[in-house]
Backbone bond lengths (Angstrom), bond angles and torsions (degrees), N, CA, C in turn:
res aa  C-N    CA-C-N  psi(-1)  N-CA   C-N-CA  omega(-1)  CA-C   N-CA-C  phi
1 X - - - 1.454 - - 1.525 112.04 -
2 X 1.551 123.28 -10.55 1.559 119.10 -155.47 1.534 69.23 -114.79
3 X 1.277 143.71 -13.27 1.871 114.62 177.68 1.229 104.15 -118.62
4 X 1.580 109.73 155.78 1.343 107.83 -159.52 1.701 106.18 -81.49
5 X 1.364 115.43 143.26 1.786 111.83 -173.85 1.443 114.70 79.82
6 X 1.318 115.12 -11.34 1.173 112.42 157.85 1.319 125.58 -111.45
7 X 1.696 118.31 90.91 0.945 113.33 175.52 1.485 141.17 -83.92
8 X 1.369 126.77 -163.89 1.422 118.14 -176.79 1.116 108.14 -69.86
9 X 1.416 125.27 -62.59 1.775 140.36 173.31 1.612 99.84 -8.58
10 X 1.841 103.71 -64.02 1.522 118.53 -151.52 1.675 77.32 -65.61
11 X 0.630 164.97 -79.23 1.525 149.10 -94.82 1.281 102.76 -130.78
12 X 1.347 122.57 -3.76 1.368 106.16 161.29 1.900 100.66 -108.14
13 X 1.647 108.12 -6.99 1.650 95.65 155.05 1.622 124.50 -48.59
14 X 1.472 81.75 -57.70 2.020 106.45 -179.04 1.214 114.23 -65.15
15 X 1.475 150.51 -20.57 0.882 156.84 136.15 1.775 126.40 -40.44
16 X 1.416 114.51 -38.92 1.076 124.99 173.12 1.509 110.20 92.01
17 X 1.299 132.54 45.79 1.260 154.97 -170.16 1.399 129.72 -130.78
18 X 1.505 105.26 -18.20 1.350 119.92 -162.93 1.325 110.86 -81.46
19 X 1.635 117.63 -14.19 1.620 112.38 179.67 1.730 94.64 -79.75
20 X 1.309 109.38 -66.60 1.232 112.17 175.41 1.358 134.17 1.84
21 X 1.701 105.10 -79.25 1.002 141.54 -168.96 1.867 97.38 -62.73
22 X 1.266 113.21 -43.41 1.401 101.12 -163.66 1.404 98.38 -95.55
23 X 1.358 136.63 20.12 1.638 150.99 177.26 1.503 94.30 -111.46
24 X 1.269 129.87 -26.37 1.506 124.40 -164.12 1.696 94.97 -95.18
25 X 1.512 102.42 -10.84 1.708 101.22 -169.26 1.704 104.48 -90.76
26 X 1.345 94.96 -61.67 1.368 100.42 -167.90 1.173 119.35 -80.87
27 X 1.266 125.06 -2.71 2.164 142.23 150.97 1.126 99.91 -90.31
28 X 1.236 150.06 41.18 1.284 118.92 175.84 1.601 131.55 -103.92
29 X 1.585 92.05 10.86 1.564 123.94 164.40 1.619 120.64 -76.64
30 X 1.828 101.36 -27.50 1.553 112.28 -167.43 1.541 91.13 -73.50
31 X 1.378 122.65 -70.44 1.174 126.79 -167.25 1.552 117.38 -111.82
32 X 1.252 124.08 51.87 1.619 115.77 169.49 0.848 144.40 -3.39
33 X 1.403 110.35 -70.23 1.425 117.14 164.81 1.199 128.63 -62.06
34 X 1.513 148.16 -40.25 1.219 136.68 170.55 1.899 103.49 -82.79
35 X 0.836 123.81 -6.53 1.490 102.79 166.51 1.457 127.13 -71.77
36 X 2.154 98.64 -39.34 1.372 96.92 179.13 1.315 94.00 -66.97
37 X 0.885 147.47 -50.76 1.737 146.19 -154.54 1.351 89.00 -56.71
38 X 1.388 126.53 -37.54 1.395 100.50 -174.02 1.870 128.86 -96.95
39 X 1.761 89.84 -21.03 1.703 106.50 160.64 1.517 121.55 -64.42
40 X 1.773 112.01 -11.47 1.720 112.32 -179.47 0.951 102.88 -105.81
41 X 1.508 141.57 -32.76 1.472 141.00 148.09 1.240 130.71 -30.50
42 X 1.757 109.79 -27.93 1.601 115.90 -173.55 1.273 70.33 -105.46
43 X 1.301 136.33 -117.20 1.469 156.55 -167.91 1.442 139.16 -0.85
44 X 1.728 101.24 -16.81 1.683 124.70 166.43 1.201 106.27 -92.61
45 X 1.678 153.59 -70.83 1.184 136.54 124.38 1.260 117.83 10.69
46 X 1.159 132.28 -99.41 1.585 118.57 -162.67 1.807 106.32 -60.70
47 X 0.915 135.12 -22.34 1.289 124.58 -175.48 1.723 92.43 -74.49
48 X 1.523 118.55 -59.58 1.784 89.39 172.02 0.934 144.79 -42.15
49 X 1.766 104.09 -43.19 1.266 107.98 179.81 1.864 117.68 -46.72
50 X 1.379 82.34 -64.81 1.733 91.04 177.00 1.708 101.28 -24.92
51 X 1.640 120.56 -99.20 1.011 114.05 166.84 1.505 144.11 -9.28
52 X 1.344 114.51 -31.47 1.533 118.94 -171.07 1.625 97.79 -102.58
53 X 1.025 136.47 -29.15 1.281 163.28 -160.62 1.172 123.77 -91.21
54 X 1.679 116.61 -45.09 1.337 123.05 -159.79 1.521 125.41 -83.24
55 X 1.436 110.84 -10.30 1.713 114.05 176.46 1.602 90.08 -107.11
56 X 1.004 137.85 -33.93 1.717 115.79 177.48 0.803 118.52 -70.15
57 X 1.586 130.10 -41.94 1.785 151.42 144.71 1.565 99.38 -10.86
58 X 1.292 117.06 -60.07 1.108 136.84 -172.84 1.924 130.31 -55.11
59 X 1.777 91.38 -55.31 1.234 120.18 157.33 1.487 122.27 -41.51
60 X 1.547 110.31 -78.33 1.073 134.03 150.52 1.425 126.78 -14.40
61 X 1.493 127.56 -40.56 1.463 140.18 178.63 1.182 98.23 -82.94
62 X 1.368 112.80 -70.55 1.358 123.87 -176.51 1.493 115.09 -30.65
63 X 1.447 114.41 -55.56 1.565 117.48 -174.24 1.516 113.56 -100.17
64 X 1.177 126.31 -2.13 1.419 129.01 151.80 1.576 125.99 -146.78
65 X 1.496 86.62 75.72 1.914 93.11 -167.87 1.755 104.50 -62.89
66 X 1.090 122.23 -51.84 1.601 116.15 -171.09 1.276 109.83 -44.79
67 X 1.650 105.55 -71.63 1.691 104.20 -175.08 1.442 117.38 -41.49
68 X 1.485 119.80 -63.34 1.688 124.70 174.32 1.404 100.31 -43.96
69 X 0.816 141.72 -59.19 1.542 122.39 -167.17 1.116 90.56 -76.33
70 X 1.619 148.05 -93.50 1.229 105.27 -168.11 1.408 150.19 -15.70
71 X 0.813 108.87 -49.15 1.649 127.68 162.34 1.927 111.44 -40.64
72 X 1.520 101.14 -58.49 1.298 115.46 -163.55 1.769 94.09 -73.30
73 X 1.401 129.28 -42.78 1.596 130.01 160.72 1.397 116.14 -61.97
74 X 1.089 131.28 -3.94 1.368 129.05 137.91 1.190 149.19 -81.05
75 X 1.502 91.19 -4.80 1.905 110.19 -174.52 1.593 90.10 -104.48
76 X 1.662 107.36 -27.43 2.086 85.60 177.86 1.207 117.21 -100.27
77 X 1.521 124.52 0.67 1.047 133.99 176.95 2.198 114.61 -77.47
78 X 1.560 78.18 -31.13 1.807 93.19 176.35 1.250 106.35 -76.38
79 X 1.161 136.08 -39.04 1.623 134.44 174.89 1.584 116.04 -59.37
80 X 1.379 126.31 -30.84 1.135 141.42 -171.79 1.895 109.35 -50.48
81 X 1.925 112.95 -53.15 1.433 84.76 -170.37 1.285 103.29 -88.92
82 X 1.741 132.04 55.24 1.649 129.47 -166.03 1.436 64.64 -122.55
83 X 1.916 140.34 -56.89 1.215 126.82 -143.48 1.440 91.21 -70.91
84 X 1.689 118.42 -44.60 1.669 104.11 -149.12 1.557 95.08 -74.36
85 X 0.975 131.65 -23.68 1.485 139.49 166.11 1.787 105.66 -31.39
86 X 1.505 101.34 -79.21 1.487 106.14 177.59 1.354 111.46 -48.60
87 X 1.698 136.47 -16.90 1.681 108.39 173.63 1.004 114.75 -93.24
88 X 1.409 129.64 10.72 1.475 136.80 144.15 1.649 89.70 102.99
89 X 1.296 155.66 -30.50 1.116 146.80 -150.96 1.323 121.65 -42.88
90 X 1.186 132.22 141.36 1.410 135.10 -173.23 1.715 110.97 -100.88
91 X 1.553 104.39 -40.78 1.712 109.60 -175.75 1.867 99.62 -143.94
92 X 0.892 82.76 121.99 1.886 80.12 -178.12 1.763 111.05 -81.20
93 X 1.413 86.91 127.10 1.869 98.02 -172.91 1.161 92.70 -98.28
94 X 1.562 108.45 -161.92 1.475 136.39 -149.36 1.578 90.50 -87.63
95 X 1.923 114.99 -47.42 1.183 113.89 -171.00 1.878 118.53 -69.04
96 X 1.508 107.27 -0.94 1.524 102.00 -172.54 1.512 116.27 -79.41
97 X 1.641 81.43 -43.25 1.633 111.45 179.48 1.691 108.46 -61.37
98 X 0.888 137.24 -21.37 1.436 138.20 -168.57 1.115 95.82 -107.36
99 X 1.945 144.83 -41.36 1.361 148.23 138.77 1.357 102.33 -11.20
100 X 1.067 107.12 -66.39 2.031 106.76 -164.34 1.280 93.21 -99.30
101 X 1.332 152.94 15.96 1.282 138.22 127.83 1.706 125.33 -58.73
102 X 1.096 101.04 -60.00 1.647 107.65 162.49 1.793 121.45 -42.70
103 X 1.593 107.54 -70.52 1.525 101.24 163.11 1.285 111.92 -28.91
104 X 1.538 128.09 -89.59 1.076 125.38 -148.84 2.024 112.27 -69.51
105 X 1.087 106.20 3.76 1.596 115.10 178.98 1.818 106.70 -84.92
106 X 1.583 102.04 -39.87 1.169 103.41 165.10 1.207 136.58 -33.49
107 X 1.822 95.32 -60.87 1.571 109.08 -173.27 1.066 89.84 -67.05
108 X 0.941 152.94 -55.89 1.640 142.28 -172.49 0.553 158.24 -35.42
109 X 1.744 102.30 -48.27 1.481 132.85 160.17 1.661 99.60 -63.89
110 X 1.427 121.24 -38.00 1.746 112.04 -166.45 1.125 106.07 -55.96
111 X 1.950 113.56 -45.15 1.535 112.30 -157.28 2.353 107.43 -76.37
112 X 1.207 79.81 -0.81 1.679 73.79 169.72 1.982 115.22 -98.48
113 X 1.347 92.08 -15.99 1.678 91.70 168.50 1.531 124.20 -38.70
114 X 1.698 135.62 135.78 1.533 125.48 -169.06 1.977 94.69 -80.06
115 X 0.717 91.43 129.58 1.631 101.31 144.56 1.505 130.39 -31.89
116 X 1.536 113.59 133.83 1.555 124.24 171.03 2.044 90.82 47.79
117 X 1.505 102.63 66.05 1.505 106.55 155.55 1.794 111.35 -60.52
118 X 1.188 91.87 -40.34 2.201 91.72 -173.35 0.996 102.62 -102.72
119 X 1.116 141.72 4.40 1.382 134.49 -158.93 1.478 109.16 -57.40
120 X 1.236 139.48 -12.48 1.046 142.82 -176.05 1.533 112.45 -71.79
121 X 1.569 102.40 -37.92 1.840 115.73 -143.55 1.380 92.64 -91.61
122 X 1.252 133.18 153.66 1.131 142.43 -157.46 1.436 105.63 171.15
123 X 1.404 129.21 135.82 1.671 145.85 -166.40 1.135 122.04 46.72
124 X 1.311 121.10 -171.86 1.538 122.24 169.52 1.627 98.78 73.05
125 X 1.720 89.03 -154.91 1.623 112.98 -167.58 2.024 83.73 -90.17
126 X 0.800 149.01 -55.56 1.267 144.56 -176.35 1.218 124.13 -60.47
127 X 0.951 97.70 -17.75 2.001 110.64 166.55 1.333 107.00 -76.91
128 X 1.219 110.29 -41.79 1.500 120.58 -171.36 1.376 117.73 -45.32
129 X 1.523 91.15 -64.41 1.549 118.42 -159.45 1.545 82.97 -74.79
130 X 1.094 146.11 -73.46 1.371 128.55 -149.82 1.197 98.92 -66.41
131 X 1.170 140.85 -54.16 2.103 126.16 151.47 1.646 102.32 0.24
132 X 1.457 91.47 -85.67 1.581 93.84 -170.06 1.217 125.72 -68.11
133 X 1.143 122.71 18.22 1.393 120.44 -178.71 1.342 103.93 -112.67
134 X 1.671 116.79 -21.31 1.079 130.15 -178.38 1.497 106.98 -71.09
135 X 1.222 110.39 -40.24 1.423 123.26 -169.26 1.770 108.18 -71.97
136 X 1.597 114.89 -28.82 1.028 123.92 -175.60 1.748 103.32 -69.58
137 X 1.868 117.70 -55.31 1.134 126.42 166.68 1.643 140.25 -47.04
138 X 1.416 88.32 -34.30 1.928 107.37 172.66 1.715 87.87 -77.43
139 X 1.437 132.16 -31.75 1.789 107.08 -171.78 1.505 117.69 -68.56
140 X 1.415 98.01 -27.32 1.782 136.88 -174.74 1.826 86.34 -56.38
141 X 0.924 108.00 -70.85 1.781 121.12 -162.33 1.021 107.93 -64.12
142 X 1.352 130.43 -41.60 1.462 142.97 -170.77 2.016 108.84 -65.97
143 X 1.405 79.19 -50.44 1.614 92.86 170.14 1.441 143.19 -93.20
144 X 1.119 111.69 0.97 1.820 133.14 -161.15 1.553 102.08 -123.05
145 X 1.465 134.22 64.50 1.231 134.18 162.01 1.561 102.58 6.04
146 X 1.635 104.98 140.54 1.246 116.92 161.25 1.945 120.24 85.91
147 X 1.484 101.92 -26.33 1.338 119.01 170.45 1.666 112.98 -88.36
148 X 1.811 101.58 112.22 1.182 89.57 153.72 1.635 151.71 -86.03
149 X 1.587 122.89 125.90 1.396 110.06 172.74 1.377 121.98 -27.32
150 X 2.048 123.41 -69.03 1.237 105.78 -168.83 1.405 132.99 -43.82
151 X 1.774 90.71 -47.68 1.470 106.71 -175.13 1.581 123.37 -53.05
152 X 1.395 108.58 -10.75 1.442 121.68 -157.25 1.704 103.94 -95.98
153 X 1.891 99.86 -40.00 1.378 111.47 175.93 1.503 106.04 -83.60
154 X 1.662 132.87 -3.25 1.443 139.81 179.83 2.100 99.43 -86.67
155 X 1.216 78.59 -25.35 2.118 85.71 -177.30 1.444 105.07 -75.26
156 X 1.069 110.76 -61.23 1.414 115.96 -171.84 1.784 112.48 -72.93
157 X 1.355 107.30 -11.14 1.789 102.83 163.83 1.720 105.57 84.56
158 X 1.751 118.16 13.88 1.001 112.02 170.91 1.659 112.94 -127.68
159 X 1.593 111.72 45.16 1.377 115.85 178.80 1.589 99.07 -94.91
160 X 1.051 172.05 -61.50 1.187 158.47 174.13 1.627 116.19 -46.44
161 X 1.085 113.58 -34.32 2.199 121.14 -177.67 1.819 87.04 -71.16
162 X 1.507 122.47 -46.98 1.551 108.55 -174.30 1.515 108.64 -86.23
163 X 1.599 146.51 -14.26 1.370 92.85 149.55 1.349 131.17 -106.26
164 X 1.651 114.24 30.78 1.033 123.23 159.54 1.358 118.93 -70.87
165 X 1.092 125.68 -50.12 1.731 138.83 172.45 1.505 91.74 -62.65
166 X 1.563 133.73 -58.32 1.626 114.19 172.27 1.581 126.72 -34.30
167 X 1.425 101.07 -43.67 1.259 114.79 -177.12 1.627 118.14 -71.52
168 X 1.316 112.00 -72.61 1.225 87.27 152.78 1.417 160.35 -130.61
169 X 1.754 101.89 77.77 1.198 121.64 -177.38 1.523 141.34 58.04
170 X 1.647 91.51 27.68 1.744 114.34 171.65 1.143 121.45 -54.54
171 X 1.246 131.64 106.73 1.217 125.99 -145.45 1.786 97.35 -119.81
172 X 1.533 107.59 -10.77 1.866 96.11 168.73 1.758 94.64 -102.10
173 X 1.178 116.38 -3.96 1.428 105.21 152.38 1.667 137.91 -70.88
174 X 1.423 99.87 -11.87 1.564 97.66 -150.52 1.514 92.13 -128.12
175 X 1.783 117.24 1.84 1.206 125.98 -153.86 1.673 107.00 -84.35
176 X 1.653 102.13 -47.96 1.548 117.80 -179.84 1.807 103.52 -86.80
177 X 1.229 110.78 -3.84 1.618 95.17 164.77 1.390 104.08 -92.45
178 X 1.480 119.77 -49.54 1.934 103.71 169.37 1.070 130.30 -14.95
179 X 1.738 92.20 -63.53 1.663 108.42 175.71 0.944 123.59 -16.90
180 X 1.578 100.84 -94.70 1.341 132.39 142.67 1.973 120.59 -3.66
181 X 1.244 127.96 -54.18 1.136 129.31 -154.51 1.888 89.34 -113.60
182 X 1.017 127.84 -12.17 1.622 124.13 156.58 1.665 110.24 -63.34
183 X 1.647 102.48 -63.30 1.400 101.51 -171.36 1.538 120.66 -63.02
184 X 1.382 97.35 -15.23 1.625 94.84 -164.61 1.878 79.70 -81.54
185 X 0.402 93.04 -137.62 2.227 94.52 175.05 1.573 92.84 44.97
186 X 1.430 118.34 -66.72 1.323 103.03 -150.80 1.977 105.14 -76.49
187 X 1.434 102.22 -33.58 1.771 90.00 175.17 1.342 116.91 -90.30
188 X 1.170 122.50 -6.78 1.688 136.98 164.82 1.719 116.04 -74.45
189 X 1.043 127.41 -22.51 1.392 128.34 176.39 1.875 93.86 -111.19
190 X 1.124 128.18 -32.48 1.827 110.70 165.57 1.348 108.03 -50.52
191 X 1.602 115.65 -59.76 1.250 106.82 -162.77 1.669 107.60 -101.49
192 X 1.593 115.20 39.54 1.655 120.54 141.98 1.404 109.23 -90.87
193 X 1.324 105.61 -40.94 1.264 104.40 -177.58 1.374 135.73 -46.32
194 X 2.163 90.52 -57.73 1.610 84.52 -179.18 2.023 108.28 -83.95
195 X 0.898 104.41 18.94 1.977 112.30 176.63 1.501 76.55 -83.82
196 X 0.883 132.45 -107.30 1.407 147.75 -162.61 1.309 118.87 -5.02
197 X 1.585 91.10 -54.01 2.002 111.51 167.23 1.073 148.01 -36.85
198 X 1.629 93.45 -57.71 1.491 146.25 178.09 1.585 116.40 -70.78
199 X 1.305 86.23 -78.07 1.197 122.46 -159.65 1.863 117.33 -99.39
200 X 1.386 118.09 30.36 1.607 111.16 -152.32 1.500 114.72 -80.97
201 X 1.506 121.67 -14.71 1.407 107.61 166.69 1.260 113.58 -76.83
202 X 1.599 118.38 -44.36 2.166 84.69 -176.11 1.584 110.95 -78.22
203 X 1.397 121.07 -17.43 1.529 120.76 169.34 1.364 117.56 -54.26
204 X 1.566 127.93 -35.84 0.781 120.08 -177.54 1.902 117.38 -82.55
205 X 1.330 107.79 -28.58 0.875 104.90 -177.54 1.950 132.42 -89.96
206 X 1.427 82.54 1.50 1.637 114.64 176.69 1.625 90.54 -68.78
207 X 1.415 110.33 -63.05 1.229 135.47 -160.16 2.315 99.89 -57.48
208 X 1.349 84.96 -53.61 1.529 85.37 167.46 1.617 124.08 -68.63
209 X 0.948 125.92 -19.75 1.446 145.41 168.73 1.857 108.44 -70.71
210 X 1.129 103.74 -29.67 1.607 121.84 172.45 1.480 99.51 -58.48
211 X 1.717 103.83 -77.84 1.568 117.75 -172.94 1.003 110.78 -38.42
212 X 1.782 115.49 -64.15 1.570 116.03 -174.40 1.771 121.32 -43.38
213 X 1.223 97.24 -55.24 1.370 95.35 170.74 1.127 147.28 -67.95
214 X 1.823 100.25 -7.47 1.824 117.01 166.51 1.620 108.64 -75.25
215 X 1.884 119.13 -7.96 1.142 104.31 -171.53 1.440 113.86 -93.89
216 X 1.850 127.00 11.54 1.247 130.99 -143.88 2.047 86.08 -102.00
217 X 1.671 82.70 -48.19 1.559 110.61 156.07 1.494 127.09 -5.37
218 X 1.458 95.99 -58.70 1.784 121.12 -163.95 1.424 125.29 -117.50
219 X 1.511 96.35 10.73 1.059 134.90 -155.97 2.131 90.41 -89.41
220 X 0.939 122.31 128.52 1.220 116.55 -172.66 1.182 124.73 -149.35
221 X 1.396 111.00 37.16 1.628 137.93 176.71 1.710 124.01 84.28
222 X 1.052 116.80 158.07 1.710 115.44 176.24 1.289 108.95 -54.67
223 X 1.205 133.69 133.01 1.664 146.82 175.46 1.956 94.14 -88.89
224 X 1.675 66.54 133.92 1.849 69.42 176.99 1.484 106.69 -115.95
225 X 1.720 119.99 -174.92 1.480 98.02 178.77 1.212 131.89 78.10
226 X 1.481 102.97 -177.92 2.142 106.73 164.37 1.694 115.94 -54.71
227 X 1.452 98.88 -8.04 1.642 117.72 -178.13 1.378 102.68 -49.63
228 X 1.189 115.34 -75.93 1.312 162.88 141.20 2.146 93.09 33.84
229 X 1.194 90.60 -67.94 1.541 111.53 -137.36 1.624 77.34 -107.57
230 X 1.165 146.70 -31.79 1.760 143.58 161.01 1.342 107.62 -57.53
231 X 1.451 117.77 -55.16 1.685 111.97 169.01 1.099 128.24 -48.86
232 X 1.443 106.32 -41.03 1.543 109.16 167.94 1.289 133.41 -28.35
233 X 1.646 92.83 -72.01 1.626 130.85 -173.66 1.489 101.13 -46.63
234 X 1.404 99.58 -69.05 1.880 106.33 -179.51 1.300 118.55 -72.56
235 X 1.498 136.06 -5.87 1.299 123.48 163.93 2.000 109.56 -79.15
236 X 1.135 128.49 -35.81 1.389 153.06 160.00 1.645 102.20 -48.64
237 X 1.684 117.69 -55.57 1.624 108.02 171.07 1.145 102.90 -55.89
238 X 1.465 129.68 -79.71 1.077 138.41 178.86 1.410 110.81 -9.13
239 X 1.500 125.26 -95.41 1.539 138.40 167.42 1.528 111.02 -17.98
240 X 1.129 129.14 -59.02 1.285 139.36 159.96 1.474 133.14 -37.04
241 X 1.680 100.26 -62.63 1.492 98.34 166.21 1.706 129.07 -61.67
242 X 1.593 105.95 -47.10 1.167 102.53 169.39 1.636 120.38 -59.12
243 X 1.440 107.23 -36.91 1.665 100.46 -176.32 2.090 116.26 -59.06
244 X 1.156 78.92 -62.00 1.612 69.76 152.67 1.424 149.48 -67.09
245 X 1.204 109.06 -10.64 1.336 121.03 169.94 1.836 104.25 -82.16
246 X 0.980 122.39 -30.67 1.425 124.33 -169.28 1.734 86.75 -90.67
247 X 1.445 124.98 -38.27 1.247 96.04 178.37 1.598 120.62 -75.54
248 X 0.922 111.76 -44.47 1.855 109.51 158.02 1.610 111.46 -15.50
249 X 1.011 100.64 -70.59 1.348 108.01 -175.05 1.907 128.31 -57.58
250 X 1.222 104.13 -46.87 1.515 123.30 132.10 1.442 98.29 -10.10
251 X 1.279 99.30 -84.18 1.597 126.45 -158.71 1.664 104.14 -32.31
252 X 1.494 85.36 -67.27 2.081 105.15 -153.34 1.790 91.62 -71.80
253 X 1.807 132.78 -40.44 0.991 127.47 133.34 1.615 128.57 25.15
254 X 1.048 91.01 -98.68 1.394 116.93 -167.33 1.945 104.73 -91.81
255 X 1.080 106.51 -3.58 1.843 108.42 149.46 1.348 125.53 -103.85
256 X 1.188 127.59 -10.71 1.610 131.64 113.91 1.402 158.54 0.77
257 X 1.510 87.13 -68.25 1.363 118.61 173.68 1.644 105.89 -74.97
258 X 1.293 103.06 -52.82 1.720 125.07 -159.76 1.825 108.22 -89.62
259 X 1.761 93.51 4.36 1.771 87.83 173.27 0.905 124.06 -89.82
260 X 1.229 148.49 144.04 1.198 155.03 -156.19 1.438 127.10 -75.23
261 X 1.106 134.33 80.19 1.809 126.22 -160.74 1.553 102.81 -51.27
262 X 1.831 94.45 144.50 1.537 98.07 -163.49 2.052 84.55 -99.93
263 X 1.271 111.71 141.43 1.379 117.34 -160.91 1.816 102.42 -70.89
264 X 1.209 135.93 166.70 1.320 142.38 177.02 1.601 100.01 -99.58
265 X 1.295 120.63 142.61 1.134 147.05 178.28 1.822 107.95 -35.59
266 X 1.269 96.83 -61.49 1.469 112.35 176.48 1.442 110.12 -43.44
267 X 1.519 117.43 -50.02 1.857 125.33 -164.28 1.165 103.70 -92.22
268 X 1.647 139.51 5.53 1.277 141.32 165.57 1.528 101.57 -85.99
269 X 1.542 122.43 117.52 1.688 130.55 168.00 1.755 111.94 -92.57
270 X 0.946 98.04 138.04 1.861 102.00 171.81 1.240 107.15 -131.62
């Protein structure tokens, strides 16, 4: 979320979290209690991170943008065969390829959208709705690998009014984007879910079509020079660390699944 094109979605796709997470959202009436246990487990962590992270993150770009993004297109590029993994495919047809053509056309098409579409509209019933519509679009971004939030609140012409109202604590400003950014979450993660369910090879590969196209994103020109041969290195760490990290997870996964329930006192007979 702190680099641009790399959003949260993508990295908790690549991570191997992303089914989870959007089952812990849109059930989270079935079982309460272990979801929050599992939404404060993800969600305390990344909120530090952000924080602990975000001015060196910062630094870091600033004074070596090529390499870091390289780096950072190697960390979403490594998550990628964990996603095509999850749509189960055995031989890729005509229809997969046009699946992850579409995804990644998306992102594409967004990043050519003009800037400050509403920027005009402000109070009333028309203030509102583009609030809440905003709020509906930031849930879209937040959750849909590959889409960025800022860029999304930079389209619609209300990225400076929200962290001004963040800042200081406008609360009939920030009221109809909630709205807005509750509901979108709650019918946007039902119907990932049952896509996913249902439907998991072109979902998944929509979803990979997302990633690909967040990397065009982060993409930050040919390195020339000793450049050259540093981008390398760290786009390859990158690719690497995450690939193995998603296989780990794989790993502990599927020893999980395959552990053995230890019986309850009651269901043991003598």
């Amino acid at each position: 979320m702190m680099v641009p094109g790399v959003s949260g979605g993508s990295m908790a796709m690549i991570l191997g979290v992303y089914d989870r997470l959007i089952h812990s959202v849109s059930s989270f009436f079935e079982d309460i209690r272990e979801n929050i246990k599992f939404l404060f487990t993800f969600c305390i962590p990344a909120l530090f991170g952000i924080l602990l992270f975000a001015r060196p993150l910062e630094s870091l770009i600033n004074a070596y943008e090529k390499p870091m993004m390289f780096f950072f297109i190697g960390i979403v590029l490594g998550g990628c065969p964990l996603i095509f993994k999850e749509a189960g495919i055995q031989k890729v047809s005509w229809r997969e390829v046009i699946n992850l053509a579409i995804g990644a056309m998306i992102v594409v098409a967004i990043s050519f959208l003009p800037e400050n579409l509403f920027a005009g509209t402000s109070g009333g019933i028309g203030g509102f709705m583009v609030l809440f519509i905003g709020g509906i679009i930031v849930s879209i971004a937040l959750i849909l690998p590959g889409i960025s939030v800022s860029y999304m609140l930079l389209v619609l012409g209300i990225y400076q009014g929200v962290l001004q109202a963040v800042g200081k604590l406008d609360i009939p400003y920030l009221l109809p984007l909630a709205i807005g950014l509750i509901a979108g979450i709650i019918f946007l993660t039902r119907f990932l879910e049952i896509a996913m369910k249902r439907f998991p090879k072109p979902t998944y590969m929509i979803i990979l079509g997302f990633v690909l196209g967040s990397v065009g994103q982060v993409f930050p020109g040919m390195p020339t020079g000793i450049e050259i041969l540093i981008c390398l290195v760290l786009g390859v760490t990158g690719f690497v660390l995450i690939y193995f990290l998603s296989k780990l997870e794989e790993q502990k996964t599927k020893e999980s699944v395959n552990e053995p329930k230890t019986p309850k006192t009651s269901d043991v007979s003598f």
